[in-house]
N, C-alpha and C positions, 0 to 999 in steps of 0.2 A: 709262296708262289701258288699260282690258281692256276688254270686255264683257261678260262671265260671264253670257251669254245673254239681255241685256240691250239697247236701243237705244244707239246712240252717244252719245256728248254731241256738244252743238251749241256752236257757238259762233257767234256774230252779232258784225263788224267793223263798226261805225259808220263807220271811214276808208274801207270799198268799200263798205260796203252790200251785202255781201254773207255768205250763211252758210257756213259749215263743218262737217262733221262729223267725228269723231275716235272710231276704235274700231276694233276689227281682231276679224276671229275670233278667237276663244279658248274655251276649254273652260267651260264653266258651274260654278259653284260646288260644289264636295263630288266631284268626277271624282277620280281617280286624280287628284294631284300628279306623278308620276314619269314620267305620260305627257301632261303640260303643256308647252305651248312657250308664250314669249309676246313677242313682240317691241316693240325700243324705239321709241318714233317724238317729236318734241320739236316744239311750235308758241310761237314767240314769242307771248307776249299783249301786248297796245298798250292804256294808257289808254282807256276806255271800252270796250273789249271786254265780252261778258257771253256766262259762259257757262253751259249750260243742262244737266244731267243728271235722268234720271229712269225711273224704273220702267215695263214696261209696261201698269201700270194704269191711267196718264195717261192713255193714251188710249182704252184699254179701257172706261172706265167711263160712257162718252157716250152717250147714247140714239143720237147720229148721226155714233157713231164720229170722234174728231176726230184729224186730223191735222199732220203735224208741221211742213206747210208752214204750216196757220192760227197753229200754238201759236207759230211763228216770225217772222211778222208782226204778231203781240199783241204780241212782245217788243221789236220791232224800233220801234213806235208806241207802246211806252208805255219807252226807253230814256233818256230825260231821269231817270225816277223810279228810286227808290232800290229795292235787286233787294230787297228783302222787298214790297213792295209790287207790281212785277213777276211775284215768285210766287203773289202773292195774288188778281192778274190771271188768270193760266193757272188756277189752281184754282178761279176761280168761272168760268171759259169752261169748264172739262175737267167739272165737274161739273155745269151747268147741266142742269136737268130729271130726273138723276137723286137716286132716292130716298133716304130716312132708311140704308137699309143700302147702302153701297159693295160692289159684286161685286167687289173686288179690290183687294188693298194699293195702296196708291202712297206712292212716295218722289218729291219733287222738291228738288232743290239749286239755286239760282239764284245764282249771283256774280254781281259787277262790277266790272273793273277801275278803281279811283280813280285 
């Protein structure tokens, strides 16, 4: 996993209860290639794991600015449900109260480990 100027991905351990994050500096997408580094790093995932990657629009797009700690204990309280539904959690939280035009893209992936 990179960043390419990106937030980490998260990931949330139902067996601690605790979160994680995963991403290292790296060069942002379209840089020079030839002056790219990017290094390896490996995280076992464990049954029910879920993990969470997304654009910085997510939380951009809030009237009260939402962050990663709330989007992470949405996730972590609604971990029984199935991650499309999950996702669909985080996107009516990240977009509540704002309007008909989104000020900026957002991508979210939500897994689950089965």
């Amino acid at each position: 996993y990179s960043l390419a100027g990106h937030h980490p991905t998260y990931l949330w351990r139902p067996s601690t209860g605790k979160v994680l994050s995963f991403g290292y500096p790296s060069p942002q997408l379209g840089n020079d290639p030839s002056e790219a580094t990017f290094e390896v790093h490996e995280e076992p995932l464990e049954t029910g794991d879920i993990l969470l990657a997304f654009t910085d629009g997510l939380l951009e797009n809030t009237t009260t600015r939402l962050s990663v700690r709330t989007v992470m204990k949405l996730v972590a309280a609604n971990a029984d449900k199935p991650a499309r539904e999950i996702g669909d959690r985080v996107v009516e939280l990240a977009w509540k109260g704002v309007g008909p035009e989104v000020p900026d893209d957002v991508t979210l992936l939500v897994t689950k480990l089965l």
